[in-house]
N, C-alpha and C positions, 0 to 999 in steps of 0.2 A: 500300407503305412509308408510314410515318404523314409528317405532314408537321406543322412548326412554325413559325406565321405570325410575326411581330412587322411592327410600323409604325417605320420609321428615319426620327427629322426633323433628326437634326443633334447636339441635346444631349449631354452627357454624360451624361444619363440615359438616353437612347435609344442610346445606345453602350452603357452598361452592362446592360441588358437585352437588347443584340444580344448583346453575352458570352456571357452567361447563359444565351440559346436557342442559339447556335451549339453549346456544349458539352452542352448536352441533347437538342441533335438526334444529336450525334456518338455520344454517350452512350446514345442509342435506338436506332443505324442508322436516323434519319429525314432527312429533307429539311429543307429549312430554305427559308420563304418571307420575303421581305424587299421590303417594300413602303414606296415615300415619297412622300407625298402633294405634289401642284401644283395651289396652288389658284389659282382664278379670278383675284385680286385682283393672286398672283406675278406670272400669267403676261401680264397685262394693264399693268403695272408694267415686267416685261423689254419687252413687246414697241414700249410708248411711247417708251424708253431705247434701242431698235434691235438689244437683246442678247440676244431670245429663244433663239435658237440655243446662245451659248454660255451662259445659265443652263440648260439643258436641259442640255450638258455638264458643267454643272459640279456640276449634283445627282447627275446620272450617274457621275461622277468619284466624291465623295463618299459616295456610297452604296457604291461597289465599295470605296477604300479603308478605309472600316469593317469592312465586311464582311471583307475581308483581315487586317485586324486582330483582329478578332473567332475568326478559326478560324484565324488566326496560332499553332503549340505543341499545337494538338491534336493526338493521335496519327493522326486518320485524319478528313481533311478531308468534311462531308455534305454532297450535292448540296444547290446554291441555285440558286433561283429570284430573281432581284431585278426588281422594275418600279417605273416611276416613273407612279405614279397619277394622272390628270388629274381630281382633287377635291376635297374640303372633307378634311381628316385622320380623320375618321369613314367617311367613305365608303371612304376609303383602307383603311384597317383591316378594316371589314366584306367588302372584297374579297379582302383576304387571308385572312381566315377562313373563309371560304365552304366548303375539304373541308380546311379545319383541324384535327388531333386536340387541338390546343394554342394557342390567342393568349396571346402576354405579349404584355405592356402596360407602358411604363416609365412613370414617376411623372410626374403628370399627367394622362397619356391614363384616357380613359372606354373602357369597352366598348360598341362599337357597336347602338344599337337593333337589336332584331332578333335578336342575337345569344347563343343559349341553350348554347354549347357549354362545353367546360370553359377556363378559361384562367388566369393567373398574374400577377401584378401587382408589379412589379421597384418598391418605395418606396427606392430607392437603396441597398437593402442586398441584394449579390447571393448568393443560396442555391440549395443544392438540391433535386429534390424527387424 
């Protein structure tokens, strides 16, 4: 089963490119991978403030409820994979891609060094392909 990565950080561009792949995955009979980057500076930030924990839940939180919105009205829900990445949003992305048939990218994100596969780049207007 082909699998389609995307990187979720929160934006309404990174929601709108979760759309996007959710329905292309659904649309493929593929998987859908969902990955949100934590990086260093966040977790170092919650953990001075004593709220490590529940920022972990609450990216956690966040990322499920997109996601649920996201394949919210499809006809036939694709298995997802979501993790929450412990690094830089690059690194994030390159680990989702990794046996990726597809990376979207929503507007802003770069494609990860490294990375020569085919991928999709959501500039705030969502289409299909």
């Amino acid at each position: 089963m082909e699998r389609i990565a995307i990187g979720y950080d929160g934006t309404p561009e990174s929601a709108a490119a979760l759309r996007w792949a959710a329905r292309t995955a659904a649309r493929r009979h593929g998987a859908l991978r969902v990955v949100t980057a934590w990086t260093a500076r966040e977790r170092a930030v919650a953990r001075a403030a004593g709220t490590l924990p529940a920022e972990r839940e609450r990216l956690q939180r966040a990322q499920a409820d997109a996601i649920d919105a996201a394949v919210a009205g499809l006809p036939s829900r694709p298995p997802v994979v979501r993790e929450l990445v412990l690094g830089e949003p690059e690194t994030a992305l390159a680990h989702a891609a990794s046996d990726a048939a597809l990376l979207v990218l929503s507007a802003g994100q770069r494609v990860p060094r490294h990375y020569h596969g085919p991928y999709s780049t959501m500039n705030g207007v969502e289409r299909a392909i």
